[in-house]
C-alpha positions in Angstrom: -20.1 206.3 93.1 -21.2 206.8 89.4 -22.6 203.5 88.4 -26.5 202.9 89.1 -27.2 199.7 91.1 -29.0 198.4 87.7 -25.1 199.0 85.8 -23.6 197.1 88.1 -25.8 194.2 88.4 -25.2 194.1 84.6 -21.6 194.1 84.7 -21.3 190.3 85.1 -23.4 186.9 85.6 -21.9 186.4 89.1 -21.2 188.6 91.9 -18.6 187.0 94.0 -19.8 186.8 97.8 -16.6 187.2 99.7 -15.7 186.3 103.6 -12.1 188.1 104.0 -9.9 187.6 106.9 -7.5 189.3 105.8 -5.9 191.7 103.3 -3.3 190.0 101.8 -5.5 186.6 101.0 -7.9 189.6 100.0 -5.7 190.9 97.4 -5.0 187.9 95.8 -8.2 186.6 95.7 -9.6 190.6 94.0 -6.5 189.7 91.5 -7.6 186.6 90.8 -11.3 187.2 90.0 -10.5 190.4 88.3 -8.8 188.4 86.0 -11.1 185.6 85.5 -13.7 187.9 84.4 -15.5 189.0 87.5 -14.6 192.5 88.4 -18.1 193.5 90.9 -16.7 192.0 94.3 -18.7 191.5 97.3 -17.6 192.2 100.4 -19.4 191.3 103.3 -19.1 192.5 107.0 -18.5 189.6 109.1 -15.0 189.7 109.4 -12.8 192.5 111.7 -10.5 192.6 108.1 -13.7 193.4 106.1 -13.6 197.1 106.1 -10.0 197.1 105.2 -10.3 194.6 102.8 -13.1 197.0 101.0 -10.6 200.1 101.2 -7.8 198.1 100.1 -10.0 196.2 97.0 -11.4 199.4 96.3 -8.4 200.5 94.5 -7.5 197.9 92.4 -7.7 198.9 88.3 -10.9 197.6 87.2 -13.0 196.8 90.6 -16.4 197.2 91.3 -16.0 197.1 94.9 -19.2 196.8 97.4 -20.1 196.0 101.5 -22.3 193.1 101.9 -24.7 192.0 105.1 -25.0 195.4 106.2 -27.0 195.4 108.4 -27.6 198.9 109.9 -27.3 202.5 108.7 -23.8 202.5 111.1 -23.0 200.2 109.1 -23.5 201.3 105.6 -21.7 204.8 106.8 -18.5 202.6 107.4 -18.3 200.9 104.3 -18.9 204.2 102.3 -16.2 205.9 104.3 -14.2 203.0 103.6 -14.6 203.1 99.6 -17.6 201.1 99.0 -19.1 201.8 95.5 -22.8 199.7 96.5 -23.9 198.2 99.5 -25.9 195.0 99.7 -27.9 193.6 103.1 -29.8 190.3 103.5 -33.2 191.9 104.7 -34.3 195.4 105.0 -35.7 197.8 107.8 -37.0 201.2 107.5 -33.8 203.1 109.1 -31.1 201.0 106.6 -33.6 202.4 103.8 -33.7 205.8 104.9 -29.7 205.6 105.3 -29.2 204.3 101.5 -31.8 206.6 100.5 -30.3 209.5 102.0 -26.7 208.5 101.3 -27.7 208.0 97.6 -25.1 204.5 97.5 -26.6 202.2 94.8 -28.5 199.4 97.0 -29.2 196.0 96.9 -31.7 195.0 99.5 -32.8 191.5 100.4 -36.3 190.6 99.8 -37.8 187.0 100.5 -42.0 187.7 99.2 -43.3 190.0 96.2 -45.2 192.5 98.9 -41.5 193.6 100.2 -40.2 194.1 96.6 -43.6 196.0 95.6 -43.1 198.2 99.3 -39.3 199.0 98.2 -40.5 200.2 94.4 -42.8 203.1 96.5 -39.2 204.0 96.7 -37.9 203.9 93.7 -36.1 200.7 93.6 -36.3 197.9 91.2 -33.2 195.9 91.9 -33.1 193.7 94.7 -31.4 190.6 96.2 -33.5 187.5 96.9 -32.3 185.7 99.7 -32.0 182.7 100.5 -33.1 181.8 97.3 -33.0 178.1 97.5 -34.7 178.1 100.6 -37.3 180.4 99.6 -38.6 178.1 96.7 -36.0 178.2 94.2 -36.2 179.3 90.5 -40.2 178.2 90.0 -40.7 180.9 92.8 -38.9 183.7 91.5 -40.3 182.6 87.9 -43.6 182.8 89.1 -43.1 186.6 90.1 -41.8 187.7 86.3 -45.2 188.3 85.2 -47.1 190.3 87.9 -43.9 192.3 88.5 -42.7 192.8 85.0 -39.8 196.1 86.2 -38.4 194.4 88.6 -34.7 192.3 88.9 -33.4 190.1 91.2 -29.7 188.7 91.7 -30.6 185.4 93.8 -28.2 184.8 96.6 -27.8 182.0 99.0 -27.7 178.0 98.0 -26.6 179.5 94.2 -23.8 177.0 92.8 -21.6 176.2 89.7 -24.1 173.5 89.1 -27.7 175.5 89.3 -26.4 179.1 88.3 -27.1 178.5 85.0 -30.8 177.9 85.7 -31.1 181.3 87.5 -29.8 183.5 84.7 -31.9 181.8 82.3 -34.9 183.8 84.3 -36.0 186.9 82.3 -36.3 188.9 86.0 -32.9 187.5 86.9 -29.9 190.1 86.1 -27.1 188.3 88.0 -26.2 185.8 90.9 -24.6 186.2 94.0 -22.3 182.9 94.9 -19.1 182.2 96.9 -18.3 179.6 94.9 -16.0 181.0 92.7 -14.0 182.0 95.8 -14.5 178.9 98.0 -13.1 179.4 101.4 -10.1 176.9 101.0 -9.0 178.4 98.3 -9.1 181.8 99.4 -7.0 180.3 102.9 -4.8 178.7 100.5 -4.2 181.3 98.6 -5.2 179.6 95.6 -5.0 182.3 92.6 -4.8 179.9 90.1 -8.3 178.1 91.0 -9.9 181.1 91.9 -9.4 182.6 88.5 -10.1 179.7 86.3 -13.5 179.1 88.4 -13.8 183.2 87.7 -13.6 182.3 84.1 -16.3 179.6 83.9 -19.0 181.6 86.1 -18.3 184.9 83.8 -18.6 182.3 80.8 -22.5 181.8 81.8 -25.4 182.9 79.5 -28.2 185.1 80.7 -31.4 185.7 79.5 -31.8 187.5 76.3 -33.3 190.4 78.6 -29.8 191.3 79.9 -28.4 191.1 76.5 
C-alpha cells in the first residue's frame, strides 16, 4: 500500500464501481479497463466472488486495485488480506474509522452533509466519497460546499453517468467520479471486452478542473 488515498483519487477521472460474479468475467473486464485508460478498479463486496476477484485483480500489471461498500472493520480486514490497495464504504461509523485508522489503508469514506466531512478532517482526512450524489442535491450541492471547505475533495458516486460526469469534474472540490457505467452489467455478463474498453477510453478522455491539473 504506497499510494496516499489523495494519489489515487488522482490517478484517473473515473473510478470504475465494479459488481463481480466471478473471476474470469472479472479478468476480462480488469483487462479491458486497464486498457481503456482506467487502471483504479473498484471492487465492491456484494458478491461471494468479490474477495477473489480483488486478489485475483490485484495482480494484474498496472492495477490500482480497492474493496468497495465495506461496511465493517471485519470487513475491511478481509479485503486487505485479500490484496486491497484502498478501501471505500458508502457511510461511515466510528468502529470502520478506528479499523482504517488503525490499519493505515488509504480510505474513502461516504459522506452525505458538510458536518460529517468536517467530523472525519478531526481525523485527518480530506478525501471522501459523496454518496448518493444525485440524490443528495447534485452538483449545485457539492458546489456550494467548495468555499467553506476549501481542503477538502470529493469523488461523487451514485446516479454519476457518461452524460453528467463531465459536469462533476468540472467542480474545483471534485478529484474524480465513481460510475459503473463504463462496466455496465451486460457487458461485464457478456463478456464484452471490446465495449468495455472503448467506454474506458471516453471516461479517461474527461477534463477535470484545472485544480487536479
Amino acid at each position: 500500500m504506497n499510494k496516499s488515498i489523495a494519489q489515487i483519487v488522482s490517478i484517473a477521472p473515473v473510478i470504475p464501481v465494479l459488481v463481480l460474479e466471478d473471476i474470469e468475467s472479472a479478468l476480462i473486464t480488469g483487462e479491458a479497463l486497464i486498457e481503456g485508460g482506467l487502471p483504479v478498479l473498484e471492487i465492491t463486496l456484494r458478491t461471494p466472488a468479490a474477495l477473489e476477484c480483488i486478489r485475483v485483480l490485484s495482480k494484474l500489471k498496472g492495477a490500482v486495485v480497492g474493496a468497495g461498500t465495506v461496511l465493517s472493520p471485519e470487513q475491511l480486514a478481509a479485503a486487505i488480506d485479500a490484496g486491497a490497495s484502498f478501501a471505500v464504504s458508502p457511510g461511515v461509523t466510528p468502529r470502520l474509522i478506528e479499523a482504517a485508522v488503525r490499519a493505515r489503508v488509504p480510505y474513502l469514506p461516504g459522506v452525505a452533509t458538510a458536518s460529517e466531512a468536517m467530523a472525519l478532517t478531526e481525523l485527518g482526512l480530506t478525501h471522501f466519497k459523496f454518496f448518493p450524489a444525485e440524490a443528495l442535491g447534485g452538483t449545485k450541492h457539492l458546489a456550494s460546499l467548495a468555499s467553506p471547505l476549501p481542503h477538502i475533495r470529493f469523488c461523487p458516486t451514485g446516479g454519476i453517468t457518461k452524460e453528467n460526469a463531465k459536469n462533476w469534474l468540472a467542480l474545483s472540490n471534485v478529484c474524480c467520479v465513481g460510475g459503473s457505467w463504463v462496466a455496465p452489467a451486460d457487458a461485464i455478463r457478456e463478456r464484452d471486452a471490446r465495449r468495455i474498453t472503448s467506454l474506458a477510453r471516453e471516461a479517461a478522455a474527461l477534463k477535470r478542473s484545472a485544480s487536479f491539473g
